[in-house]
RODO-2510 file (C-alpha; in nm, 4 decimals, decimal comma):
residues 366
     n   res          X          Y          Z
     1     x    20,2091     6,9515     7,9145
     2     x    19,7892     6,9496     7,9413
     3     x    19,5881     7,1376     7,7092
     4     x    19,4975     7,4629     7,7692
     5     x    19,1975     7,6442     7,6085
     6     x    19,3318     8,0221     7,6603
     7     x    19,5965     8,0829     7,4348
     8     x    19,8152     8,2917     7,6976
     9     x    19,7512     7,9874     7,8996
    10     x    19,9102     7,7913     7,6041
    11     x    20,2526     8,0461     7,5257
    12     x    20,2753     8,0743     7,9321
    13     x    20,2849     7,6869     7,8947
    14     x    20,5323     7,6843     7,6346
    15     x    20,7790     7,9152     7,7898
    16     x    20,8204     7,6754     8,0874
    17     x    20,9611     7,4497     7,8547
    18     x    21,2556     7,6743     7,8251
    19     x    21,3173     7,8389     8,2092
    20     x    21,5741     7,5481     8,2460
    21     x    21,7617     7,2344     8,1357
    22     x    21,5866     6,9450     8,3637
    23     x    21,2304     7,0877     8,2188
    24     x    21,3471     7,0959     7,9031
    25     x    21,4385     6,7626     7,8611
    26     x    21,2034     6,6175     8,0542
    27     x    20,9268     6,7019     7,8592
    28     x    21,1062     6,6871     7,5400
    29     x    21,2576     6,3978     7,5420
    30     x    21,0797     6,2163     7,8662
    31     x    21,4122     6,1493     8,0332
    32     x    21,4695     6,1792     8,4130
    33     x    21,8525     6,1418     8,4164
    34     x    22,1673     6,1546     8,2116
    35     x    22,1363     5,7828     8,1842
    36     x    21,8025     5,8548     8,0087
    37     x    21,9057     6,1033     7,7730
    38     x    22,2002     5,9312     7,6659
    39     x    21,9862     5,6120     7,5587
    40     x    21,7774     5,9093     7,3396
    41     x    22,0513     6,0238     7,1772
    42     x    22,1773     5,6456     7,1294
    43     x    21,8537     5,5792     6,9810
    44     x    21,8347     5,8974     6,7302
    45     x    22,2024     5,9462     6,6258
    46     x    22,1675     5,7016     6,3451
    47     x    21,8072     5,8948     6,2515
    48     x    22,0155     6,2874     6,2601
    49     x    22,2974     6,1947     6,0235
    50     x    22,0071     6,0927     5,7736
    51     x    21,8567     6,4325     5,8185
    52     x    21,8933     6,6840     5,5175
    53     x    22,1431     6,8909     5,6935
    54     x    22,3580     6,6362     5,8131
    55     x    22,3257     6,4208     5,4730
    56     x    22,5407     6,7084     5,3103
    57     x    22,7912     6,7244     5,5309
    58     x    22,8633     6,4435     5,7269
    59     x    22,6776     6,1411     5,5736
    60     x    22,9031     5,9587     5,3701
    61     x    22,6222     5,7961     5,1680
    62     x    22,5521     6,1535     4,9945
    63     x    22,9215     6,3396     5,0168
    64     x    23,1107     6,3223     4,7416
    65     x    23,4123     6,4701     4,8623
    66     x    23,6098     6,4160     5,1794
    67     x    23,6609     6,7803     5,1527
    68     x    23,3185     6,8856     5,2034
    69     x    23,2918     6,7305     5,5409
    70     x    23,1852     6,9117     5,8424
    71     x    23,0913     6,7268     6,1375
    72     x    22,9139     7,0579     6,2672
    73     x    22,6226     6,9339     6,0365
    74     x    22,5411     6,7292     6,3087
    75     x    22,4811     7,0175     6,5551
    76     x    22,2341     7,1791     6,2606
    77     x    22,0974     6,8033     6,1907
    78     x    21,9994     6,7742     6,6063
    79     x    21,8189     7,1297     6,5784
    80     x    21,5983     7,0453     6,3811
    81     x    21,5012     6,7393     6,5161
    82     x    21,4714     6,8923     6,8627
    83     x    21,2538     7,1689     6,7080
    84     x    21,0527     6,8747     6,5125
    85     x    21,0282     6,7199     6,8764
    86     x    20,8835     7,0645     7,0277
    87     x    20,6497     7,0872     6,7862
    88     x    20,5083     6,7469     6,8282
    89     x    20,4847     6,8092     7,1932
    90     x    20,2866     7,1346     7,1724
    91     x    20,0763     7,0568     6,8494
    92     x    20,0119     6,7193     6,8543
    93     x    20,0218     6,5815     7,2226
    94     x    19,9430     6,9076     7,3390
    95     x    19,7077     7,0500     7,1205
    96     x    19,7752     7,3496     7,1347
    97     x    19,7031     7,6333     6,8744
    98     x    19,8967     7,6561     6,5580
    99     x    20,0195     7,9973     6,6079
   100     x    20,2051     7,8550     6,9003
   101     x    20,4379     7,6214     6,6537
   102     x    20,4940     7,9724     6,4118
   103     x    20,6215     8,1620     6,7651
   104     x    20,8518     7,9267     6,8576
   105     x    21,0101     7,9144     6,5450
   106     x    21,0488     8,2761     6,4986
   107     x    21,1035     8,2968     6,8689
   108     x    21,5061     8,4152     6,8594
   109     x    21,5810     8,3308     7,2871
   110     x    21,3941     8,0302     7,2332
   111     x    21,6045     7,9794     6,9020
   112     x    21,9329     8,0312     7,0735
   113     x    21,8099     7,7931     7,3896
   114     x    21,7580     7,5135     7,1452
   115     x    22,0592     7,5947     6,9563
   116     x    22,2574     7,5987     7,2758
   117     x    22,1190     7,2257     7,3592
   118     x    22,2202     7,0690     7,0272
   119     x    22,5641     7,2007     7,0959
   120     x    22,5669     7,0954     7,4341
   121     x    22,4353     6,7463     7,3553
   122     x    22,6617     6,7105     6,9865
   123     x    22,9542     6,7689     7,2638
   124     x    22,8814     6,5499     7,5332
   125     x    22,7737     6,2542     7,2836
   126     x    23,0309     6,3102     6,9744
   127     x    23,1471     5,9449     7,0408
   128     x    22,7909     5,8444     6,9358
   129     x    22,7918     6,0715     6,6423
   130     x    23,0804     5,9579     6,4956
   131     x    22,9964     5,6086     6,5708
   132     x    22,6748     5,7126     6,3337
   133     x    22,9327     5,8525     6,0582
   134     x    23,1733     5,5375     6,0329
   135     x    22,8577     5,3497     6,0044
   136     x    22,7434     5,5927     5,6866
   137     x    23,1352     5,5321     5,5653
   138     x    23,1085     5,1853     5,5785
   139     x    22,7908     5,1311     5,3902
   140     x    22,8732     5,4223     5,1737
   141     x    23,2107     5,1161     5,0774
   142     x    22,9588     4,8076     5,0565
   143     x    22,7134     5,0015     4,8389
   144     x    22,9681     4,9297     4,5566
   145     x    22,8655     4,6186     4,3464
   146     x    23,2575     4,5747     4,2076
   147     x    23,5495     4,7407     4,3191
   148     x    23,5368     4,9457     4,0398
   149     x    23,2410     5,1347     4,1374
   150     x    23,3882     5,2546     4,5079
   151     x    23,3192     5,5971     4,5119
   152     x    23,6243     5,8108     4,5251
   153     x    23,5494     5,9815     4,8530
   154     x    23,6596     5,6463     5,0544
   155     x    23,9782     5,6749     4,8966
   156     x    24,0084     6,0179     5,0271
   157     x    23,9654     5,9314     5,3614
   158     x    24,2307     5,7000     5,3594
   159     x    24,4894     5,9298     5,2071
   160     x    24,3700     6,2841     5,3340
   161     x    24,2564     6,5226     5,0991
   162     x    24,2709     6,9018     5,1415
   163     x    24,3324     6,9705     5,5253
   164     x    24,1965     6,7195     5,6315
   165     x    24,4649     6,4407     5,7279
   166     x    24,4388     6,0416     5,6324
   167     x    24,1738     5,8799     5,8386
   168     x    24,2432     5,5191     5,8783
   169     x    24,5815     5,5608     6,0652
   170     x    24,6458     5,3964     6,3995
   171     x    24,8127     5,5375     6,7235
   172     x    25,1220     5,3958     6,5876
   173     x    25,1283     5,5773     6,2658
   174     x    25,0980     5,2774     6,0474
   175     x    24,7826     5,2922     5,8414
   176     x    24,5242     5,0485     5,8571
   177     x    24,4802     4,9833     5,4635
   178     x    24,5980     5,1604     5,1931
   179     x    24,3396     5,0723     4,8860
   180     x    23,9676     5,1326     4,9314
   181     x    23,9419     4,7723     4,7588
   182     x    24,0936     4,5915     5,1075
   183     x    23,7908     4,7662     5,2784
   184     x    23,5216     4,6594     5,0412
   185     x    23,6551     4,3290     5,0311
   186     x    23,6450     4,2676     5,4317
   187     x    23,3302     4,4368     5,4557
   188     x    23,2081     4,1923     5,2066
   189     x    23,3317     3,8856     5,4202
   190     x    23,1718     4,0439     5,6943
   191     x    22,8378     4,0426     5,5440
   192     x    22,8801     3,6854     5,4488
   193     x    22,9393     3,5985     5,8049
   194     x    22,6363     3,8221     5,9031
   195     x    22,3817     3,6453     5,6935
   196     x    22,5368     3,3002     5,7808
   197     x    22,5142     3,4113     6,1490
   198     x    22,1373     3,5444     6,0546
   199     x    22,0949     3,2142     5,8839
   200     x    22,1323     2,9839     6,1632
   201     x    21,9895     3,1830     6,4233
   202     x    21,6839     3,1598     6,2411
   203     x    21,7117     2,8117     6,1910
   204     x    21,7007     2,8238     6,5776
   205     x    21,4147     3,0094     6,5776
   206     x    21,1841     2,7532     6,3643
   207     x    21,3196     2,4316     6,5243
   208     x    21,1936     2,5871     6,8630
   209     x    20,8664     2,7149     6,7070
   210     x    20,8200     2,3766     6,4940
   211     x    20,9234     2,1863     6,8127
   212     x    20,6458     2,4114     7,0697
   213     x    20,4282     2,3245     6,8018
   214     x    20,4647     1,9615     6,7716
   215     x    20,4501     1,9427     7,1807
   216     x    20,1031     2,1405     7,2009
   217     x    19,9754     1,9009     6,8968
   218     x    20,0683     1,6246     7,0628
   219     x    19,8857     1,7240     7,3587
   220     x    19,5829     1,7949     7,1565
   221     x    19,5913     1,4144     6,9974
   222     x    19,6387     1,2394     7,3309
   223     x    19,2943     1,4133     7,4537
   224     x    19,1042     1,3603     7,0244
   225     x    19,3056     1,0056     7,0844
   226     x    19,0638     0,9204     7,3637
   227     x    18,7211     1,0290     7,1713
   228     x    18,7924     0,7751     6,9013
   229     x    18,5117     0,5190     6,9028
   230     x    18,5556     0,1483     6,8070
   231     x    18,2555     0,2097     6,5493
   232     x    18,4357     0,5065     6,3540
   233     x    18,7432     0,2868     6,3419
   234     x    18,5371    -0,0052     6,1651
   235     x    18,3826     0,1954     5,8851
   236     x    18,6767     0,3504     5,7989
   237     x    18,7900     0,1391     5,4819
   238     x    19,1116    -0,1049     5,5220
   239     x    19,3176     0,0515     5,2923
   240     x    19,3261     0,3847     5,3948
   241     x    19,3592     0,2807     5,7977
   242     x    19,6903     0,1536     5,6462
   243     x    19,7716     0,4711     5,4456
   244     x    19,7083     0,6753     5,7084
   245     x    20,0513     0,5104     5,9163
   246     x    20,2838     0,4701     5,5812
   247     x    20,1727     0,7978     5,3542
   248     x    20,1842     1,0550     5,5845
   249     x    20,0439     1,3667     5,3690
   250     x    19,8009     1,6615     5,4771
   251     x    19,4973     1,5482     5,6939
   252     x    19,6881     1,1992     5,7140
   253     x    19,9367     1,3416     5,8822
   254     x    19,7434     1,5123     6,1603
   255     x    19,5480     1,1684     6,1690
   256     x    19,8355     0,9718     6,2480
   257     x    19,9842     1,1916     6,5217
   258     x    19,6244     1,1008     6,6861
   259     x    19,6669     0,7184     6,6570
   260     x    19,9919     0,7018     6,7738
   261     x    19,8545     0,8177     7,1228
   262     x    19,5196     0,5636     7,0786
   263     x    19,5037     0,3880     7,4272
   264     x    19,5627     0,0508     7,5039
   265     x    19,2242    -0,1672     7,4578
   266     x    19,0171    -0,2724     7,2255
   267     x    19,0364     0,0381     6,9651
   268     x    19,4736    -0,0811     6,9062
   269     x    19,3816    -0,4699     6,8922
   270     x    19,1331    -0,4388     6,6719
   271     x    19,3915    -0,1919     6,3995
   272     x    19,6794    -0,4539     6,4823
   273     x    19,4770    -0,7466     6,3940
   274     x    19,3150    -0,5767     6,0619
   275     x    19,6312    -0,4492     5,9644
   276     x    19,7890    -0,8331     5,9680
   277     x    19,4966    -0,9777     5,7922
   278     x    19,5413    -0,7024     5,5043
   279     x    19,9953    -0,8064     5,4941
   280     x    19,8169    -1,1741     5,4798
   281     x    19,5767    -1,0948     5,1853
   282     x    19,7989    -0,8360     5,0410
   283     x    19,8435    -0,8964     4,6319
   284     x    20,1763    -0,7822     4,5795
   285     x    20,5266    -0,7523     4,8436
   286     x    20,5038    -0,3590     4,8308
   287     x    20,1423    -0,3577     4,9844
   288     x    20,2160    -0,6671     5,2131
   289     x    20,5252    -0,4562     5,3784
   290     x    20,3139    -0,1631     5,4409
   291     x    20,0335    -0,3648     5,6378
   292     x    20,3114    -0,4991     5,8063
   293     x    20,4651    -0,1458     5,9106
   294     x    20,0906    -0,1082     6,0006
   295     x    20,0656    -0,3565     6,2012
   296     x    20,3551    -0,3418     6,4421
   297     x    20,2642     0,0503     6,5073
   298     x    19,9555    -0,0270     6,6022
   299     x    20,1259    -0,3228     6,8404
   300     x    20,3350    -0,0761     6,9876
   301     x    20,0334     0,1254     7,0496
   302     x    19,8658    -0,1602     7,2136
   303     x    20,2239    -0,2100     7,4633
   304     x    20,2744     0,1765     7,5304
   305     x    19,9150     0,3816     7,5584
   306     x    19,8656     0,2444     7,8973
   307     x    19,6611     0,5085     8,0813
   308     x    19,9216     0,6000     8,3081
   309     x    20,1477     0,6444     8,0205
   310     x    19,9249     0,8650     7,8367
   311     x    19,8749     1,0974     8,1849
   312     x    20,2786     1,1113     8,2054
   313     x    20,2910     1,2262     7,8657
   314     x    20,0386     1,4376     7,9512
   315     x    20,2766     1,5540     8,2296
   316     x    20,5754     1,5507     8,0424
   317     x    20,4651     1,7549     7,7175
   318     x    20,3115     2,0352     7,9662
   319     x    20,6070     2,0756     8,1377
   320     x    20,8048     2,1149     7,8006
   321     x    20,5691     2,4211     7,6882
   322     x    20,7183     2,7273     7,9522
   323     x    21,0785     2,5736     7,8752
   324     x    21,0357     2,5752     7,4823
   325     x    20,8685     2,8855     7,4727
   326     x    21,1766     3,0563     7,7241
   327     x    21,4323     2,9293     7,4339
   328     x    21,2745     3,0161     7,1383
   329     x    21,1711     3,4270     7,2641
   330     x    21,5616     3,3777     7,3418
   331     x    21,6506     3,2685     7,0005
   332     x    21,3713     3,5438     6,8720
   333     x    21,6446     3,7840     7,0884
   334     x    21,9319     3,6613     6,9781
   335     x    21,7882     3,7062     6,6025
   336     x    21,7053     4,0620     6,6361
   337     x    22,0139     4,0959     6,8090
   338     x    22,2133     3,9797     6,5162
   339     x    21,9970     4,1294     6,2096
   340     x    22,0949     4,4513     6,4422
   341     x    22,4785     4,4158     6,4849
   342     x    22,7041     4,6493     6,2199
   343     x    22,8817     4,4962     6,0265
   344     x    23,2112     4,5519     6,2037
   345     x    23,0736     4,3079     6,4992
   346     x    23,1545     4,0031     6,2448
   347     x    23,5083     4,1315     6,0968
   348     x    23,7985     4,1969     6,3248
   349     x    23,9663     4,4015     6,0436
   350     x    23,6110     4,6000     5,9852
   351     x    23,6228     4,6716     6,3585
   352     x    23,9303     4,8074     6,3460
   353     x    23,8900     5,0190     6,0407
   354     x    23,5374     5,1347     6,2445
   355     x    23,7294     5,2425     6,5628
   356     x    24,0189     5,3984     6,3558
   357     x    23,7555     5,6018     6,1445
   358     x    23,5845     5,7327     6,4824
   359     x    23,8874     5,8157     6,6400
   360     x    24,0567     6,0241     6,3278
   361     x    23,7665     6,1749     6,1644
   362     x    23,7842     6,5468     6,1061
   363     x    24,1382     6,5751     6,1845
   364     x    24,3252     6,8115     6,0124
   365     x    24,6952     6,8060     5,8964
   366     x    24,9639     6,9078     6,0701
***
């Protein structure tokens, strides 16, 4: 929709929307296909049953009797947001005048239209609706802090209450659990494997970010490793030359990831020589050891920082950057993957109870 200055030019605008299905939803929701619209609906389900009108009559969280439920809430719940969507579209993107929001409200063919959508769509996507609902049952169970304090409505659905018949019976007639205690309990286990799952994957996620860090650091000393001067190495005091390898802590730390990439010359003889005289002079065994670790780093640095080796490291560490930072936006992934996943992704039982609940809800009895 474009803005329109002339208010005619607005309502003549607005009543497009409604001359058929493909405009509607095209500008409504932005969808081109069925494939479209179904990933809008998959995306607001969870958002409808947490709407006022659903909340009282589906939403498990907020019923407290099994009674009360009617899963037509949902068609009154997707109403409103459709009519919340319409008026986005025409006030807000649009611009349009304010007026044009009142007439659409009071507008009774464009009233029925809309209501005549949400009926069409609460049909053609109950499975996602109901998968919305068992998730509201579930957390309405794990909401409990002690079995004591399940809310009686979760007992209902498992026995029936009024017409409406048990809910967590399978195909076989054999029900799935009989106490709303065996539920709360394996949705409990489940949420102990979640946050151990949740755990480790973000473990993952800062050993890869710790790890592209390190690399990018280390190719940051190899190039500060080469500016060192033979001059700023000899007026830099004895001692803390030899601190700087054996207490690694704060700027130390950085320091030595720099001198372990000094190159080969005069810069690592001179260290590996001043390090040895200070183990020779040393007054005590603890300092004469720690020259001595000094010493044979520096060595090593003398043996290893050939120039060649430096530029392969050089080599090496770039190429590790694009394949570190591929694995860790995978482990980022996987991580928002599993903060995402219900509950009854990490609990066969759970799962069952999930698929049982969106198969039987709002049965009646026989």
């Amino acid at each position: 929709m474009e803005v329109n200055a002339n208010i005619e030019e607005q309502r003549a605008a607005v009543d497009a929307l409604f001359l058929s299905q493909n405009t509607f939803e095209s500008e409504v929701f932005l969808v081109n296909d069925s494939a479209d619209l179904r990933g809008v609906m998959k995306n607001s389900v969870k958002a409808i049953v947490e709407r006022p009108r659903a909340k009282i009559t589906v939403n498990f969280k907020t019923l407290t009797s099994y009674a009360d439920f009617k899963i037509e809430g949902c068609v009154m719940a997707l109403r409103d947001q459709i009519n919340e969507e319409i008026e986005y579209l025409i006030r807000e993107e649009a611009g349009f005048d304010p007026i044009i929001v009142k007439e659409v409200r009071s507008d009774i063919t464009k009233q029925s239209f809309i209501n005549a959508q949400a009926k069409k769509y609460f049909i053609e996507y109950i499975a996602l609706f109901k998968e919305a609902i068992a998730d509201t049952f579930l957390e309405c169970v794990l909401s409990a802090h002690t079995m004591n304090s399940i809310k009686p409505i979760v007992q209902e659905v498992i026995d029936g209450v009024g017409n409406y018949a048990p809910v967590l019976i399978a195909k076989n007639g054999m029900s799935i659990v009989r106490k709303s205690d065996q539920i709360w309990m394996r949705l409990k286990q489940a949420k102990l494997a979640k946050e151990k799952a949740i755990g480790a994957a973000k473990d993952n996620v800062e050993r890869l970010s710790k790890k592209l860090n390190s690399i990018r650091q280390n190719i940051q000393a190899i190039h500060s490793a080469k500016e060192i001067t033979l001059e700023s190495i000899m007026a830099t005091p004895l001692d803390e030359l030899k601190e700087i390898i054996v207490n690694e802590d704060g700027l130390r730390t950085e320091k030595k990831r720099i001198f372990q990439f000094i190159p080969k010359g005069d810069i690592t003889l001179y260290l590996a020589e001043r390090m040895d005289k200070g183990r020779r002079v040393g007054t005590n065994d603890v300092q004469k050891e720690e020259y001595r670790q000094a010493a044979v780093f520096f060595e090593n640095c003398n043996i290893n920082n050939t120039g060649k080796e430096l530029a392969n490291k050089l080599i090496r560490f770039g190429a590790e950057i694009p394949t570190t930072q591929n694995a860790l936006e995978a482990a980022k992934n996987k991580l928002a993957a599993i903060e995402a996943n219900g509950l009854h992704l990490f609990d066969e039982t759970v799962d069952k109870i999930r698929r049982v609940f969106i198969e039987n809800i709002g049965k009646t009895r026989l």
